[in-house]
C-alpha positions, 0 to 999 in steps of 0.5 A: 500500500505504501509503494502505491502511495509513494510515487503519487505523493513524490509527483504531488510534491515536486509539482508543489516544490518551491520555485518549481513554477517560480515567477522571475519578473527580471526574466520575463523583461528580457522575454518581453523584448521580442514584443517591442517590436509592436508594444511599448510599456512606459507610463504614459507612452505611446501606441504602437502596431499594438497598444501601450501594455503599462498597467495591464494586468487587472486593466480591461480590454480593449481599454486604452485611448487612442488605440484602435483595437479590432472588432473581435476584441472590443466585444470581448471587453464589452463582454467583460474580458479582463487581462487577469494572469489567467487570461494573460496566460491564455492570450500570450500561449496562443492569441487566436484561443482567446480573441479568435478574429483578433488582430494580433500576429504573435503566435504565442510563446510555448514555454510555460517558465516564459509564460509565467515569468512576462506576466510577471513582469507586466504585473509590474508596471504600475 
């Protein structure tokens, strides 16, 4: 009985271990350079092929001035869609899952550490 239980409670333990899915905010800034390319994140700053990306997290969607966002996802955010870290997460795997006609080309990041890490750091500019 207990060799039964031991394999399921090692699993059970590694998936919980501290840092096992630890956010690194300083890493997730270097992720977030093949994202220049299109957003900025400065207070403040402007619009680019995608909007200004400061204060995200917990923002609305399809929220910021001057942006004009697509179709798609201005009825999503009237729809109540919020960038919380699970949708972030969602969108930035894959962004046709969640705003299937959306605008955005990114195809998403894969690895799941890097996932985890550019939310943190967006999570940070506030």
């Amino acid at each position: 009985m207990i060799a039964r239980l031991a394999l399921p409670a090692a699993l059970i333990a590694m998936t919980l271990a501290p840092g096992a899915w630890a956010q690194d905010a300083a890493a997730g800034q270097r992720v977030f350079n093949q994202c220049r390319a299109c957003h900025t994140v400065e207070q403040g700053g402007r619009n680019g092929v995608g909007p200004n990306l400061f204060g995200v997290v917990g923002r609305r969607a399809a929220s910021v001035e001057g942006y004009r966002y697509s179709a798609n996802m201005r009825e999503l955010a009237e729809g109540g869609l919020t960038w919380d870290a699970e949708t972030l997460n969602r969108y930035l795997a894959n962004p046709k899952d969640v705003v299937p006609r959306g605008s955005m080309t990114f195809v998403g990041l894969r690895n799941p550490q890097q996932l985890q890490d550019v939310i943190a750091y967006l999570a940070t500019l506030k």
